[in-house]
Chimera marker file (.cmm) of the C-alpha trace (Angstrom):
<marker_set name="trace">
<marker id="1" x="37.252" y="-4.783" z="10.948" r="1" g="1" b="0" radius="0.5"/>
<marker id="2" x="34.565" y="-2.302" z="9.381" r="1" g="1" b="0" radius="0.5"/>
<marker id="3" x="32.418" y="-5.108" z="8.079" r="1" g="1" b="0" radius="0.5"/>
<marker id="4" x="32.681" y="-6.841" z="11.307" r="1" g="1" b="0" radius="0.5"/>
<marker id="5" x="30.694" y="-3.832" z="12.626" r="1" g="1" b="0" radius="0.5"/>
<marker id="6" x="28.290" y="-3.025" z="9.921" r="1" g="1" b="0" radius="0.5"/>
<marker id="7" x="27.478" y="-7.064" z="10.031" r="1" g="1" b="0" radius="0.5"/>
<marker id="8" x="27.035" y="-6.321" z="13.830" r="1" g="1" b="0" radius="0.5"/>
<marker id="9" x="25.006" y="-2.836" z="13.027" r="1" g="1" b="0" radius="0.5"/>
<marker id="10" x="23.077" y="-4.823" z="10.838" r="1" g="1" b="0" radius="0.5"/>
<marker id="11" x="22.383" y="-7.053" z="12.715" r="1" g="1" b="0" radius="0.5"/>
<marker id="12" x="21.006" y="-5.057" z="15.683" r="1" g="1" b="0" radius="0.5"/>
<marker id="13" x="18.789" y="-3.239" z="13.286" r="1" g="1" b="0" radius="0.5"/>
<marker id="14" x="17.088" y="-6.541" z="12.218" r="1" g="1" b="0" radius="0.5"/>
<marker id="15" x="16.728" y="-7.499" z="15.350" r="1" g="1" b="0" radius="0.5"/>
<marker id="16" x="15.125" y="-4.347" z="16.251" r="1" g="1" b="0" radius="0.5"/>
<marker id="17" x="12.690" y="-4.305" z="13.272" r="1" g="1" b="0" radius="0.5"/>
<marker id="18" x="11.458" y="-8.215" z="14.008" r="1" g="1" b="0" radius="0.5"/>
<marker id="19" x="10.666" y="-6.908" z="17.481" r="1" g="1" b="0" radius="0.5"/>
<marker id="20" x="8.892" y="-4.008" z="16.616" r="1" g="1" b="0" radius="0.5"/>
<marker id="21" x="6.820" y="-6.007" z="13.257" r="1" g="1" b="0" radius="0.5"/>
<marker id="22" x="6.262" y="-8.623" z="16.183" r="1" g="1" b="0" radius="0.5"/>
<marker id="23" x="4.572" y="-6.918" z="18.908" r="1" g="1" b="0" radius="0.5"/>
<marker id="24" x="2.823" y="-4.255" z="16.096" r="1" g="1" b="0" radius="0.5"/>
<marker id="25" x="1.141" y="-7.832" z="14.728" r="1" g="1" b="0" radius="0.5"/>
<marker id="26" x="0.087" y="-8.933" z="18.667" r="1" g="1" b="0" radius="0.5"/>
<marker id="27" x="-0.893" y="-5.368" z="19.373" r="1" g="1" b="0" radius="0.5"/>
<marker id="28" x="-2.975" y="-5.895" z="16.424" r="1" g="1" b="0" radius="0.5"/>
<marker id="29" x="-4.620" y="-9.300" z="16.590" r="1" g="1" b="0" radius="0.5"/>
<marker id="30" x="-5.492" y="-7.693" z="20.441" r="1" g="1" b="0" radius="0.5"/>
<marker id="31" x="-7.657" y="-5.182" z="18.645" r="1" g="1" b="0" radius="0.5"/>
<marker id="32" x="-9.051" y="-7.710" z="16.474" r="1" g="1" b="0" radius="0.5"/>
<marker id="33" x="-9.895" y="-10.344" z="19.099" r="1" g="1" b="0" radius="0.5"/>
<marker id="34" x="-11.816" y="-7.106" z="21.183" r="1" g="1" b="0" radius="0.5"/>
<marker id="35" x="-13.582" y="-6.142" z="18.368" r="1" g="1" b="0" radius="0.5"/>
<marker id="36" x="-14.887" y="-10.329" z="17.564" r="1" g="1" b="0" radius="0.5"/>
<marker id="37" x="-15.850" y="-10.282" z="21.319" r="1" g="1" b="0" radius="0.5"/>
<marker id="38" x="-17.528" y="-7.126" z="20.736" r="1" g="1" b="0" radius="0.5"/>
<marker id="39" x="-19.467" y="-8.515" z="17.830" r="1" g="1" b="0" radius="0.5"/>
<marker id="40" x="-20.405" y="-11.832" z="19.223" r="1" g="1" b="0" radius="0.5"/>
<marker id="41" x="-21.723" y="-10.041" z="22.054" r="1" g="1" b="0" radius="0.5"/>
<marker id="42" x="-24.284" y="-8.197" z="19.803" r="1" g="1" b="0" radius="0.5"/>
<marker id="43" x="-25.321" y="-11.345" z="18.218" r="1" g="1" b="0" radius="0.5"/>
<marker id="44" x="-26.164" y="-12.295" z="20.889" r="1" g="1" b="0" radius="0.5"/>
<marker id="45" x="-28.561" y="-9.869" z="22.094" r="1" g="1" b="0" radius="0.5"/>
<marker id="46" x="-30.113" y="-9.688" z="18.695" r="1" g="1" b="0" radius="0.5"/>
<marker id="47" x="-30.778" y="-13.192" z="18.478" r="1" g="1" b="0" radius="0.5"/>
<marker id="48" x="-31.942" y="-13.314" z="22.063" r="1" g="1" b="0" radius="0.5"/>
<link id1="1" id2="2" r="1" g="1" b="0" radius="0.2"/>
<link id1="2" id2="3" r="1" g="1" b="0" radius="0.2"/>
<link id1="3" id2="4" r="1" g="1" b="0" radius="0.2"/>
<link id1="4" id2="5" r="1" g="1" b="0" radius="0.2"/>
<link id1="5" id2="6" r="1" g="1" b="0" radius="0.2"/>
<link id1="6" id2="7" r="1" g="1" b="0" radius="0.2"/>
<link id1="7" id2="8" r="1" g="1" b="0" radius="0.2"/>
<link id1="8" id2="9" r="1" g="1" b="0" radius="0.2"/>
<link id1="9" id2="10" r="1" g="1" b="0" radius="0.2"/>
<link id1="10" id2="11" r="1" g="1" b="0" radius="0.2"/>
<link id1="11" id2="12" r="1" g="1" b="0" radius="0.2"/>
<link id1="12" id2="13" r="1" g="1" b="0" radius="0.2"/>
<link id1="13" id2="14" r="1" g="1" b="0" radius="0.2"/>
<link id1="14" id2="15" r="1" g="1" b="0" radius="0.2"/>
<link id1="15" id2="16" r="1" g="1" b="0" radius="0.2"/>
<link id1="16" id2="17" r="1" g="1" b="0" radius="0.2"/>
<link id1="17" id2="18" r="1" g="1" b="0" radius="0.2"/>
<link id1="18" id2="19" r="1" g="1" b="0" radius="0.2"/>
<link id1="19" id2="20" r="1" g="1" b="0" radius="0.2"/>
<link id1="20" id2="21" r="1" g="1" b="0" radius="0.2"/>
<link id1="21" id2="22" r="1" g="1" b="0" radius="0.2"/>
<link id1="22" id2="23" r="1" g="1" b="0" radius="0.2"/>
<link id1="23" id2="24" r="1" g="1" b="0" radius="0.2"/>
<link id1="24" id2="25" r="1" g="1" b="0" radius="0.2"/>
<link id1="25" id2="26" r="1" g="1" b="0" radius="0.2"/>
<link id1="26" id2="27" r="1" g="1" b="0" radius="0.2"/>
<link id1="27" id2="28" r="1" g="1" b="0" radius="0.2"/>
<link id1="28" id2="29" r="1" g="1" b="0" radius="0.2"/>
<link id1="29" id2="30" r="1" g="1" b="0" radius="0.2"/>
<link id1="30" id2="31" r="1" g="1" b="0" radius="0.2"/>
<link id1="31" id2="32" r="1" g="1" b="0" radius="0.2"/>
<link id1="32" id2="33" r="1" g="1" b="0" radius="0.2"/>
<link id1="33" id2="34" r="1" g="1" b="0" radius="0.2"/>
<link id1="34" id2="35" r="1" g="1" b="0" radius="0.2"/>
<link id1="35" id2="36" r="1" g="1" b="0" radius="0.2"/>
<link id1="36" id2="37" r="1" g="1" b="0" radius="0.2"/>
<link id1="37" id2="38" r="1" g="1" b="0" radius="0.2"/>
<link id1="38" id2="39" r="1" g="1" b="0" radius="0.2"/>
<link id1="39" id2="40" r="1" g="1" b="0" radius="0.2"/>
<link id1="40" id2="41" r="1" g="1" b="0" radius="0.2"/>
<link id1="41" id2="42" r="1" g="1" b="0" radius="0.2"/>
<link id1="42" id2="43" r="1" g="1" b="0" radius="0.2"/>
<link id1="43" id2="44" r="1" g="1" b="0" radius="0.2"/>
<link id1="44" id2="45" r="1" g="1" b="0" radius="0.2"/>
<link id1="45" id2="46" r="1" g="1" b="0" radius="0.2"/>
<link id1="46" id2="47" r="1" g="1" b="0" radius="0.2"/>
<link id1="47" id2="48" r="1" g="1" b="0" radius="0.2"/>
</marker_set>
């Protein structure tokens, strides 16, 4: 019966830390998509 819960306390936690790793990772690539926009944008004005 214990191991039954620990697999099941396990479990949760991995599910847990997959979330969390997944939407650090899209918070991320966010950033990094602003800060490309950002820098197009400014090649843009120096070229023009």
């Amino acid at each position: 019966m214990k191991t039954a819960i620990l697999n099941l306390i396990l479990f949760i936690l991995f599910l847990v830390i997959s979330f969390t790793v997944s939407s650090i990772l899209s918070s991320i690539q966010k950033i990094n998509f602003h800060i490309k926009k950002r820098n197009t944008v400014k090649i843009f004005f120096v070229v023009g």
